[in-house]
Each structure stands twice: as C-alpha cells, then as structure tokens.
C-alpha positions in Angstrom: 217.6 -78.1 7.7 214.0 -77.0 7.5 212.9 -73.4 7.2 210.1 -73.9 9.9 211.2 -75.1 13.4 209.6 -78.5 13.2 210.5 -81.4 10.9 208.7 -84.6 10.5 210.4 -87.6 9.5 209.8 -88.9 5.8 211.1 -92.0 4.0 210.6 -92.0 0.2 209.3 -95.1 0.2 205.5 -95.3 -0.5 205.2 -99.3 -0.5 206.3 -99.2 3.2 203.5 -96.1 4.2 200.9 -99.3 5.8 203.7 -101.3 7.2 203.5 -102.7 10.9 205.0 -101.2 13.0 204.3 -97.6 12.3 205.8 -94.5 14.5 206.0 -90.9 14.0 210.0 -89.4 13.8 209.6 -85.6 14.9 212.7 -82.7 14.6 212.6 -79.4 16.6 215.2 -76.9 15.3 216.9 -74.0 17.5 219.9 -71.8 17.7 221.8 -72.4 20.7 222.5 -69.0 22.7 225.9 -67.2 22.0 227.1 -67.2 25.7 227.0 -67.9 28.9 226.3 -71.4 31.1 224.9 -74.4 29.8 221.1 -74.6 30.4 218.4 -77.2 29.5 215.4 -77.2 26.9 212.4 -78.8 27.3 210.1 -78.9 24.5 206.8 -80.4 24.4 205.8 -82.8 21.1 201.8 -82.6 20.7 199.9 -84.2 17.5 196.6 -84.9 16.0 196.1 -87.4 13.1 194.8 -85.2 10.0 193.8 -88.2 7.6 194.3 -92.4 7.3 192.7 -95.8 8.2 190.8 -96.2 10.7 192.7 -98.2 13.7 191.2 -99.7 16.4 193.5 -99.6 19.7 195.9 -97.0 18.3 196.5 -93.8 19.1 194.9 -90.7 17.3 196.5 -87.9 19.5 199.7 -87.8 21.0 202.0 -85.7 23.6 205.0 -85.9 24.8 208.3 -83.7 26.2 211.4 -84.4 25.3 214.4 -82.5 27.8 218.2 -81.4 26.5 220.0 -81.3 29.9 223.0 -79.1 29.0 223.0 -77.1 26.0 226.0 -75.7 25.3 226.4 -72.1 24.4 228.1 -71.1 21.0 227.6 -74.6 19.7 225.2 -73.2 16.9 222.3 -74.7 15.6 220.4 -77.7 17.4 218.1 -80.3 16.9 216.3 -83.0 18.9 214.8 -85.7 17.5 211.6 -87.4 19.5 209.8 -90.8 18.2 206.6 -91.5 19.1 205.5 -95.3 18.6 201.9 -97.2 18.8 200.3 -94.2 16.3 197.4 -95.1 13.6 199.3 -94.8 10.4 198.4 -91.6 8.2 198.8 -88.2 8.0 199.4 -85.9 10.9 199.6 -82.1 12.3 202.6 -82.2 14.6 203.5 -79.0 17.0 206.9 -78.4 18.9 206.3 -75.8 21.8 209.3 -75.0 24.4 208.5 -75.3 28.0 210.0 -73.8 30.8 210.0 -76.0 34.1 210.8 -74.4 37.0 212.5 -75.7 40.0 210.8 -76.3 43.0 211.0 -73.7 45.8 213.1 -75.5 48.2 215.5 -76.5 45.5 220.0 -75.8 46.3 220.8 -75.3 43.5 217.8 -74.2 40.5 218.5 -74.6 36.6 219.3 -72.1 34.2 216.8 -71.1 32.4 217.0 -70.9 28.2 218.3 -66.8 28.3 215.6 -65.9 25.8 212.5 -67.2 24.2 212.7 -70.4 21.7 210.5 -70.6 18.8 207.2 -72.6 18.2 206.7 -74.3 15.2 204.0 -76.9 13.9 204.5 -79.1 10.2 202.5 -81.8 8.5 204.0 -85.2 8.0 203.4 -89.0 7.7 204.0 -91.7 10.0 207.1 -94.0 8.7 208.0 -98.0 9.6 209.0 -97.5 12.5 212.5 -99.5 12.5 213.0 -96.0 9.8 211.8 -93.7 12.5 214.0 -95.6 15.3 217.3 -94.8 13.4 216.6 -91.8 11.3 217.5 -88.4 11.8 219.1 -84.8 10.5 222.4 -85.3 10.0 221.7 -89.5 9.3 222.2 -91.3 6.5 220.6 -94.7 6.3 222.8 -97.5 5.7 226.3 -95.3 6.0 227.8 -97.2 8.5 227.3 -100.8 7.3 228.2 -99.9 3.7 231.4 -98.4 5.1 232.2 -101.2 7.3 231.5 -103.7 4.4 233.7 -101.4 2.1 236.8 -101.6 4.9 236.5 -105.2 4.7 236.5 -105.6 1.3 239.7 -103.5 1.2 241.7 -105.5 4.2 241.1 -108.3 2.4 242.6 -107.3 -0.5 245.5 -105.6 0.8 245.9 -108.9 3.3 246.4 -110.9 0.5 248.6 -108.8 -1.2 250.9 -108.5 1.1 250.7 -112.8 1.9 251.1 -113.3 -1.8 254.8 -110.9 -1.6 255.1 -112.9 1.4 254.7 -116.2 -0.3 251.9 -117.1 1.8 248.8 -119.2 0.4 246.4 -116.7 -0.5 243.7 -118.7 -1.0 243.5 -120.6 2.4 244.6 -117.2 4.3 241.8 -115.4 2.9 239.3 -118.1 3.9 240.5 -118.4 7.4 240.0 -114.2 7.0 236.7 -114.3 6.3 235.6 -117.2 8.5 237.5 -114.8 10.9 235.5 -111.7 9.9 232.2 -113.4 10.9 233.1 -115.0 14.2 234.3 -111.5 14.9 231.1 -110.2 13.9 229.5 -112.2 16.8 232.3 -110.9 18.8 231.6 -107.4 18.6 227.7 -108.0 19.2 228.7 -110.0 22.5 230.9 -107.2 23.5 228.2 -104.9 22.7 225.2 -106.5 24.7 227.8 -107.2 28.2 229.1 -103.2 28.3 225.4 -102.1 27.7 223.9 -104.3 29.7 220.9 -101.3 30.5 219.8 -101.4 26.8 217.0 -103.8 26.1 218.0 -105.2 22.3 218.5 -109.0 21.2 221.3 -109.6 20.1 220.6 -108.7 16.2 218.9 -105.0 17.4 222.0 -104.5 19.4 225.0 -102.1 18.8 228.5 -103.5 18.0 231.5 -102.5 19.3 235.1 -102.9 17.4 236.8 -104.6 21.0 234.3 -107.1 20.8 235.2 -107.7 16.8 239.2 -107.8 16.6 239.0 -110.1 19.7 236.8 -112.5 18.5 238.2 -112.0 14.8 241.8 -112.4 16.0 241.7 -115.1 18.2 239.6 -116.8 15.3 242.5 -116.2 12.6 245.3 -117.4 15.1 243.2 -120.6 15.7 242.4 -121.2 11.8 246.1 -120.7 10.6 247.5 -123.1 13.1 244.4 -125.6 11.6 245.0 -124.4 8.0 248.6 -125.1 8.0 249.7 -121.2 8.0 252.4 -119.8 9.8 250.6 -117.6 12.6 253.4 -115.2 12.8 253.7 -114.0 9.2 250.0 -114.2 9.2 249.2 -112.1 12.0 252.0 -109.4 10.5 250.4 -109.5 6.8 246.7 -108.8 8.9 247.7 -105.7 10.2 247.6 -103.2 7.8 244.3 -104.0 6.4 242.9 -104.4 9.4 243.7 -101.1 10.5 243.0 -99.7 7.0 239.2 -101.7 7.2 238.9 -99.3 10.8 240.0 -96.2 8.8 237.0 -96.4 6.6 234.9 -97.9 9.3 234.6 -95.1 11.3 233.6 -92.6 8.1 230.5 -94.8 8.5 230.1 -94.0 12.7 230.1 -90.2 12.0 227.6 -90.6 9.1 226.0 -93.5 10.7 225.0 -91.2 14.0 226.7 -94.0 16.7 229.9 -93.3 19.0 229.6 -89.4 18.8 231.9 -86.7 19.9 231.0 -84.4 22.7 228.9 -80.6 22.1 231.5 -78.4 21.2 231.5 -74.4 20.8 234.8 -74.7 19.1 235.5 -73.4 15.1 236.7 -77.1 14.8 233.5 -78.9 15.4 231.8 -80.7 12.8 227.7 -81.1 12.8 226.8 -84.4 13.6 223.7 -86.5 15.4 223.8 -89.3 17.7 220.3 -89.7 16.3 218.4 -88.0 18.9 220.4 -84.7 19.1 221.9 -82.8 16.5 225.0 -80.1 16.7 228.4 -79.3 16.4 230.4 -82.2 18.5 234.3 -83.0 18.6 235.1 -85.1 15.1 236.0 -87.9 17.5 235.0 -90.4 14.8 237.1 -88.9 12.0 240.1 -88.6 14.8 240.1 -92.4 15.3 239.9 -92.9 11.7 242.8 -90.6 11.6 245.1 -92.6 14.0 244.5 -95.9 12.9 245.1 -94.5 9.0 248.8 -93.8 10.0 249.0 -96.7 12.5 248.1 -98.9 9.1 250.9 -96.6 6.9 253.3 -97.4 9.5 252.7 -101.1 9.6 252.6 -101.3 5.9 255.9 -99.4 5.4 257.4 -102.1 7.9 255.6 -105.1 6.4 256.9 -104.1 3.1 260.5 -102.3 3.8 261.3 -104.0 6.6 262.3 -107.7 7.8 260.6 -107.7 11.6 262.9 -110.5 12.5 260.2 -111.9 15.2 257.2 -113.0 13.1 254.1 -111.7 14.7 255.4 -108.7 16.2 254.2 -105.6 13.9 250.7 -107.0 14.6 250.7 -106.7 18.1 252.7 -103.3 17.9 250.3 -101.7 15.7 247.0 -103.2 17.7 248.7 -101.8 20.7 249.1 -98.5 19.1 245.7 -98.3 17.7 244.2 -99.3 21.2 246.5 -96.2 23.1 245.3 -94.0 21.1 241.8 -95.0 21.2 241.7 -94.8 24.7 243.1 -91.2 24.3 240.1 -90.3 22.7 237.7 -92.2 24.7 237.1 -88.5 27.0 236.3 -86.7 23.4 232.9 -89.1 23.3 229.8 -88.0 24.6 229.0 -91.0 26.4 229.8 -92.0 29.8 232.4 -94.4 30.2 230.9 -98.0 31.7 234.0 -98.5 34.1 235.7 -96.3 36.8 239.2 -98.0 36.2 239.1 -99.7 32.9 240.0 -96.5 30.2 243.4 -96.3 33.0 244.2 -99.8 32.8 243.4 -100.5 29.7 245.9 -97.7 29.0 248.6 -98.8 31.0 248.5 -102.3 29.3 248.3 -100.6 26.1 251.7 -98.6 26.4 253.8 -101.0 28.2 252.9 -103.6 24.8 253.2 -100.9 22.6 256.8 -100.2 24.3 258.0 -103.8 24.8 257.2 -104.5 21.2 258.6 -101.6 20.1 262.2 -102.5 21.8 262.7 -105.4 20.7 262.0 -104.5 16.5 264.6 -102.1 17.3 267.0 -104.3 18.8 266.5 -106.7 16.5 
C-alpha cells in the first residue's frame, strides 16, 4: 500500500524496461465510506511522458476514466487498477483525480453520489512489458497460481501412487497414464474456459482455465488409458481421488493469490483483502472456502481408500467428485462474477446430490 493515493506499476526487471509491447499499470487508493448505500467512483487517469526514446506513432499523453459501479460501504480500503497500452516507453508523471458524473435531468432513478470528497494524488513511474502490466496488481503475486497448481500436482501424484502401490497396482504405468491425463486435461480446462467465456477475446493459450473443463477432460483421459494400459479402472479411479482433491486444495491458494475467481465486496470482520486484478478490497475468502471443502472431501476419501474395503471398485471416486462438485456449486453465489447460465448452478446441483446420495447408499449397504 502506498502512502500517496496513486501507485504506478513497477517490475524489477531492468532488461525488460525496452521490451515490445510496453503499457503503463496505474493504482488509485481510497477508503471506502463507513455507511450507508453503495455508490460508484469514477476517477479519471491523465499522464505525460517525463523522459525516454523517442517513438514515432505512440502516445506521449494519455487520459482515461475508469468507473467502480457499487462500492460497498464498510468494506475498507480500495483500489482500482487501470492499464493503459500503445505508450512510448519511459518515464512518466501519472495523476488520479475523482469525478463526479451526474445523472441526466430526466433520469428515474439518479446514482449515489461518493458521501464525501475522495483524494487526488499524482506519482512518477515507468512503463512495464505489458503482458506484466496486463496481470499485475496490489494484492498480486506473479506466478502464485501456476506454481500452486504445479505444486498440487506434484503432490496427487505422489499420494496416487502411494495409495496404488498399497493397492498393488503398477505404479509405474498408472502414473504415466496420470500424467498423460494431467495434460489432456489441461487442454480440457482451456476448452471449457474459452466456450463459458465466449465474450473474452483470448486464443486459447491467453485464455483462463477452468477446473470443470480439467477433471473432465483429465478423467475421461485416465478411464480411457487404464483400460489401454491394462489397469483396472475401478481401483484406479478410487486410488485418484484423494490426490486429486488434495492437488485442488492447494490449487486454489494459488486463485486467491493469483487474483482469478474472486469472492464478492464484503463489509464483514471475516473478509480477506484480495484483487481480481482490477479492483482491490475486502471480498468473501471464496477461494480459501473451496480449498477448504475439497481438503476434507480428500481426508474423507483417503480415510476410506485406506480403512475401508468400498466393495464396488470405482465408487469413492465418484462419491467424492460428486461431493466436491455440491459444494462448489454452494459457493458459486459467494463469487463476484455473474453466473453464464440461468438454470445450470440448479441443475448442476440437483445432479450433484442425487450422485452424491446414490453413491453414498450403496457404500453403506455394502
């Protein structure tokens, strides 16, 4: 947190400074009121270039206004986060001034208006490479979520092929058909991705992944490769399940670091700080509640892998996926994105509990 009210982006990384494609990452800081309705902010970004090369077609001045639709009393301290491409590279004077737009005469219904005055600030900073710029932001930390991801895999794996080794299952070829798995599942989750957020404008290595995307592809790929590998699906898909629920426990530390699938503003004591990379402040821990749940959905299926003889081979993998995908769907209202179907979150639900249920009965009964 800065002690001005404007924060320009900076990367320590001096060899990148020249770098095509340059951009300029700009932070303005303010405390959210105490009470009352939600209201919006507008602030205005302005610039002039202080020092650098000289650039022929790129821009030397800059202004732009960035609007918060609904900020949320109580909710603390906030930050929004503008980036502002095609810039000659350099050194620049950047100033963050709060606007007040007011409704138009004939207008139902007009705004609230920000219940007292907001603070103007103006910094120095550099431009940065602009894929930098694009991703960071207070509250950010560069390459969080993919080391966390990667560090979940690396721990399903192992626990996958501990628990196939106790269950005198080859470890070797299981592991391979894992990680073949892993990477058609990777595809998976892209493909998912780019087909529920079909308004975003990314190839398919820019875009987003999404974990429905993953354990479909992933899953459907290990079913296919133990049947080809000569492993018994059944005993495969049970000695998956804890690690792939463990791998989704420490995934999601990554998403709250990482700035993607955020919680919603929150005024509550509970609320943890967080960014979705353009706005910072204090949001439901939605990430760290899904990391939660599928920590003691993976305790549970471990305890039964281990203590337990399921008696239908297969069956504490599709129990726990069920269980993990109720509960996510739980959480889905706690995020502060819009859901992309009217009907989908309730079906998806439905389908979810009665699996979870079935599956459930028949462990029991046998």
């Amino acid at each position: 947190m800065p002690a001005g009210a404007v924060q320009v982006t900076s990367w320590s990384c001096e060899s990148m400074d020249d770098v095509d494609p340059q951009a300029l990452g700009v932070t303005y800081w303010f405390d959210a009121a105490l009470s009352g309705d939600p209201y919006p902010v507008n602030v205005r970004f302005s610039g002039r270039r202080l020092t650098g090369p000289d650039t022929p077609g790129r821009a030397d001045e800059f202004e732009v206004v960035h609007t918060l639709n609904d900020v949320l009393p109580g909710s603390g301290r906030v930050a929004v986060t503008a980036r502002v491409p095609g810039l000659a590279p350099g050194e620049w004077e950047v100033t963050a001034t709060p606007v007040v737009r007011h409704a138009p005469a004939d207008s139902p219904a007009p705004p609230n208006l920000p219940p007292g005055p907001l603070p103007r600030g103006t910094t120095v900073g550099r431009t940065t490479f602009k894929p930098v710029a694009d991703v960071r932001a207070p509250g950010v930390r560069i390459g969080a979520w993919p080391a966390l991801v990667a560090l979940g895999w690396l721990f399903a794996l192992a626990l996958q092929g501990v628990l196939a080794a106790d269950r005198d299952l080859p470890v070797a070829r299981l592991l391979l058909v894992s990680v073949l798995a892993s990477l058609i599942g990777l595809v998976g989750a892209k493909v998912y991705y780019l087909l529920t957020h079909r308004e975003e404008k990314a190839g398919l290595l820019r875009a987003g992944m999404s974990v429905q995307g993953f354990v479909v592809g992933a899953v459907g790929s290990v079913v296919l490769g133990s049947w080809w590998a000569g492993i018994p699906v059944g005993p495969m898909l049970d000695v998956t399940a804890p690690g792939l629920l463990v791998g989704m426990t420490i995934g999601r530390l990554g998403c709250l670091l990482g700035g993607c699938c955020v919680g919603r503003p929150t005024a509550s004591r509970w609320g943890i700080w967080s960014s979705d990379r353009r706005v910072g402040v204090r949001r439901i821990p939605v990430q760290l509640l899904e990391s939660s749940l599928a920590g003691l959905i993976a305790a549970a299926t471990l305890a039964a892998v281990v203590l337990a003889d399921p008696g239908v081979d297969g069956l504490l993998f599709v129990a726990g996926v069920a269980a993990y995908t109720f509960g996510r769907q739980v959480l889905f209202p706690l995020r502060g994105l819009p859901r992309q179907t009217k009907h989908g979150r309730r079906l998806t639900l439905a389908v979810a509990g009665l699996v979870l249920l079935a599956a459930l009965s028949v462990l029991v009964s046998v």
